[in-house]
C-alpha positions in Angstrom: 19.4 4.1 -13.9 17.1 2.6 -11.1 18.7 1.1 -7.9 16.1 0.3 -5.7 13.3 -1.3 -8.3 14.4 -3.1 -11.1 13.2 -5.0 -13.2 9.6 -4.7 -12.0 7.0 -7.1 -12.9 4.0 -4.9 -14.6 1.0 -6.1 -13.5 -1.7 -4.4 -15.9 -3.9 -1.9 -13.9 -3.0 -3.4 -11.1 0.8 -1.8 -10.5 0.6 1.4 -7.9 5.0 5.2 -5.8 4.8 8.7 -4.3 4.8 11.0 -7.4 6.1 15.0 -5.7 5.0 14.6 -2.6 7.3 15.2 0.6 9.5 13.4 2.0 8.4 11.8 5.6 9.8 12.9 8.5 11.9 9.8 9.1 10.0 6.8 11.1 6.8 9.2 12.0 4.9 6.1 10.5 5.9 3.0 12.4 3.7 0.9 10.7 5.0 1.0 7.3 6.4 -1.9 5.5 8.8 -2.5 2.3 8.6 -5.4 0.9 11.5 -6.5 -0.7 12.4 -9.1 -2.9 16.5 -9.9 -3.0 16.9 -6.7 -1.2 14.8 -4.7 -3.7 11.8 -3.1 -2.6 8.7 -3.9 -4.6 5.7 -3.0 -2.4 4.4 -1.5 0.4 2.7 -3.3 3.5 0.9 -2.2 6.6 2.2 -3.7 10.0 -1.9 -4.6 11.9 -0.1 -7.4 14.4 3.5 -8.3 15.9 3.1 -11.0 13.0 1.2 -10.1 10.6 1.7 -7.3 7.6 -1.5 -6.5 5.2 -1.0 -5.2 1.8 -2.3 -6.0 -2.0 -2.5 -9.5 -3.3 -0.8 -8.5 -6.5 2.0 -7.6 -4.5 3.0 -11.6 -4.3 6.1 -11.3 -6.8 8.1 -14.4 -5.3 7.5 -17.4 -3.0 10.9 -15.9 -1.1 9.7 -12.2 0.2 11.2 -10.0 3.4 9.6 -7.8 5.2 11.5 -4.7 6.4 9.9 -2.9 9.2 11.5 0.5 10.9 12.6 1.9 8.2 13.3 5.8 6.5 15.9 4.7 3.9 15.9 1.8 2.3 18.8 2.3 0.3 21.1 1.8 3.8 20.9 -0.6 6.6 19.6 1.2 9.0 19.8 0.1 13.4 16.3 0.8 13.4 15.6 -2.0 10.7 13.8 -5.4 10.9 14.5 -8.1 8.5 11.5 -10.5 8.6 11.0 -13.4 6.5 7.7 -14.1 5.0 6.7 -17.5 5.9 3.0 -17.5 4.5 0.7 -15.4 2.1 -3.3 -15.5 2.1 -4.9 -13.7 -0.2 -7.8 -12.8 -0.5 -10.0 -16.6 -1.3 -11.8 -14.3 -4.5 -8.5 -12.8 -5.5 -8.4 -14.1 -9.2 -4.9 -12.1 -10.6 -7.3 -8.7 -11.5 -8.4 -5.8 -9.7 -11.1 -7.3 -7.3 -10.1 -8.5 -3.9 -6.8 -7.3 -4.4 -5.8 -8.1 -0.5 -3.4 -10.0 1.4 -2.0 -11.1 4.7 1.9 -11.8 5.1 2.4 -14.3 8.4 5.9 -13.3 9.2 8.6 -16.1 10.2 8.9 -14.5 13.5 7.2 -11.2 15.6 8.5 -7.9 15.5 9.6 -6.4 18.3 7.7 -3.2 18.7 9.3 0.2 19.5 9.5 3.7 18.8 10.5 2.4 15.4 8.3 -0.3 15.0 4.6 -0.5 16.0 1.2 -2.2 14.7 -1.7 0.2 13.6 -5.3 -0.7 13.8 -7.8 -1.9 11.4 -10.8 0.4 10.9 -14.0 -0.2 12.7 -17.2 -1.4 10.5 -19.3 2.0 11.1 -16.0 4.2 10.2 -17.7 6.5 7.8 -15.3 8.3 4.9 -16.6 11.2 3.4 -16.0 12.7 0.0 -13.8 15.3 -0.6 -11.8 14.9 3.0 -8.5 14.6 2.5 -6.6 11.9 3.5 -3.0 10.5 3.1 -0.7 8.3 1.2 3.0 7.1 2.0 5.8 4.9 0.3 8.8 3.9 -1.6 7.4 4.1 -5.5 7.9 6.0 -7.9 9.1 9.6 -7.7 7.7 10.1 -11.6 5.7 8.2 -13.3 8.4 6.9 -15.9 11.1 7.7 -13.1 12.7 5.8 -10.3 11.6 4.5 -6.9 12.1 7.2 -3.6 15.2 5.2 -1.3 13.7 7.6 1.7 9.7 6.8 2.8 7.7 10.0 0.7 4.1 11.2 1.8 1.4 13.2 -0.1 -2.2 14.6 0.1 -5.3 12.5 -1.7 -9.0 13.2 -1.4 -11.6 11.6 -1.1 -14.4 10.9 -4.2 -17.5 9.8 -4.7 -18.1 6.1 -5.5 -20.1 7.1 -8.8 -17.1 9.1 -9.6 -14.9 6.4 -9.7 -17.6 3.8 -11.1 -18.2 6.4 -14.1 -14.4 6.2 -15.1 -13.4 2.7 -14.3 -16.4 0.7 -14.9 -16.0 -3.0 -13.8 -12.7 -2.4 -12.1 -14.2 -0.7 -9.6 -16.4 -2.2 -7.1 -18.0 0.1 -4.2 -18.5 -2.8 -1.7 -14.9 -2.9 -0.9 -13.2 -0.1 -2.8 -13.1 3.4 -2.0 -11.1 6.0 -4.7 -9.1 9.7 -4.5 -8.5 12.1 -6.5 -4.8 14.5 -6.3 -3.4 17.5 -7.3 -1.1 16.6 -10.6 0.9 19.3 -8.8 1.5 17.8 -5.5 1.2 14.4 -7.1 0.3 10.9 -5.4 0.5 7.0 -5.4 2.4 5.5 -8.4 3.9 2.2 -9.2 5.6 0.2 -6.4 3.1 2.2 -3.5 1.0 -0.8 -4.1 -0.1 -2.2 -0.4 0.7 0.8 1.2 -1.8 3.1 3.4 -4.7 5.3 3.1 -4.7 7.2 6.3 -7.9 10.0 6.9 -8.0 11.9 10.1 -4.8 9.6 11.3 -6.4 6.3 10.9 -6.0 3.6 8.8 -8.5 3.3 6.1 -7.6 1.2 3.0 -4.7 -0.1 1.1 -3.7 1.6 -2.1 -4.3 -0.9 -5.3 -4.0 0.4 -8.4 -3.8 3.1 -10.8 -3.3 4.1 -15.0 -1.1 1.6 -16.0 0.3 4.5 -18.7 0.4 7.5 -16.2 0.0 7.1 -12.6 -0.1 11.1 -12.8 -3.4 11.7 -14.8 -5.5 13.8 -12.7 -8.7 11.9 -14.8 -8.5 8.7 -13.4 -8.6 8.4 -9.5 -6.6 5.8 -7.6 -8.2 2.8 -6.6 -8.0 1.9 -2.7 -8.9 -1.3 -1.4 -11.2 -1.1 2.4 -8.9 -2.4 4.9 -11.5 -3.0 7.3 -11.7 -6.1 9.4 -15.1 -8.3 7.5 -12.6 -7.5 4.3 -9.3 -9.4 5.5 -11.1 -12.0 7.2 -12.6 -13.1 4.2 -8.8 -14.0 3.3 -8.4 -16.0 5.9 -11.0 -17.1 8.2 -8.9 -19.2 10.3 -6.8 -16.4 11.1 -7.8 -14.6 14.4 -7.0 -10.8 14.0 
């Protein structure tokens, strides 16, 4: 039986866990966020400012979310933990429940304090180019298989970049290239299943995108790519133009 994700609202093609992978080496990624709803973690999140976490707007499963920042296990109560309240969410204005615009900004009750445990990563610049077929990488809480249970320690794994006519040939209208970017894995090393949503892409150690969705059936299927949503600044201030970033 599951512990850490129960009863987990499925959200169509729009539900993305590590599948294999490694685990992390515990808080070597102080940006990462779980999102927890009655001390159950449902998403990932990126911290980007003392008070602000980004992550996917599907990932809004109750008014009443925390945040927990510092984090390896979320299974214990670690001393390196933050407990943060979410006291507003902003999605993305175009966000309509699908697959496009599937953003968000959390405004926490309260800043973090930033550490070695807990620190802010920044946003992509405009002219970032990504390239096909560099690899890049993925971390979370999600699955561990793809009918399985969520990972209570932070897991990592290896995604590469693909063409955008890759991904347009195989998801059609789900996909759009102006603010989506896809990968492709190794079924052997595996990648980003359900409860991963909101967490990182990361090329050449910076922040590129926020992973969105997968195959609702089999987050494993080496045929369809994962989707990843640009997490570059023009994007997120769309969700919220009064925001200063």
């Amino acid at each position: 039986m599951c512990r850490y994700l129960p009863s987990l609202l499925m959200l169509g093609s729009s539900e993305s866990g590590i599948v294999g992978g490694r685990v992390a080496k515990p808080h070597s990624r102080p940006y990462m966020a779980s999102l927890q709803v009655d001390e159950h973690h449902r998403c990932g999140g990126i911290l980007i400012r003392e008070d602000f976490v980004l992550t996917a707007a599907h990932c809004k499963l109750s008014d009443h979310m925390t945040v927990v920042l510092g984090a390896h296990d979320i299974s214990k109560r670690e001393k390196s933990q933050q407990r943060i309240q979410v006291a507003e969410f902003y999605p993305h204005k175009r966000f309509n429940g699908n697959t496009d615009y599937d953003i968000m900004l959390l405004k926490l009750k309260h800043s973090a304090t930033l550490n070695k445990y807990v620190n802010v990563i920044r946003l992509p610049k405009r002219d970032d180019e990504i390239l096909a077929n560099i690899n890049c990488e993925v971390a979370g809480w999600g699955y561990t298989e793809p009918d399985g249970c969520p990972s209570s320690v932070l897991k990592e794994t290896k995604e590469k970049m693909q063409f955008p006519f890759e991904c347009k040939k195989i998801w059609a209208d789900s996909f759009n290239s102006q603010h989506m970017i896809c990968t492709k894995f190794d079924k052997k090393k595996g990648g980003i299943c359900k409860g991963d949503s909101g967490g990182p892409l990361m090329c050449k150690s910076k922040l590129q995108g926020i992973t969105a969705f997968t195959l609702k059936s089999d987050c494993n299927n080496p045929k369809y790519p994962h989707i990843i949503v640009l997490a570059r600044r023009e994007h997120i201030m769309l969700s919220v133009m009064r925001i200063i970033l």
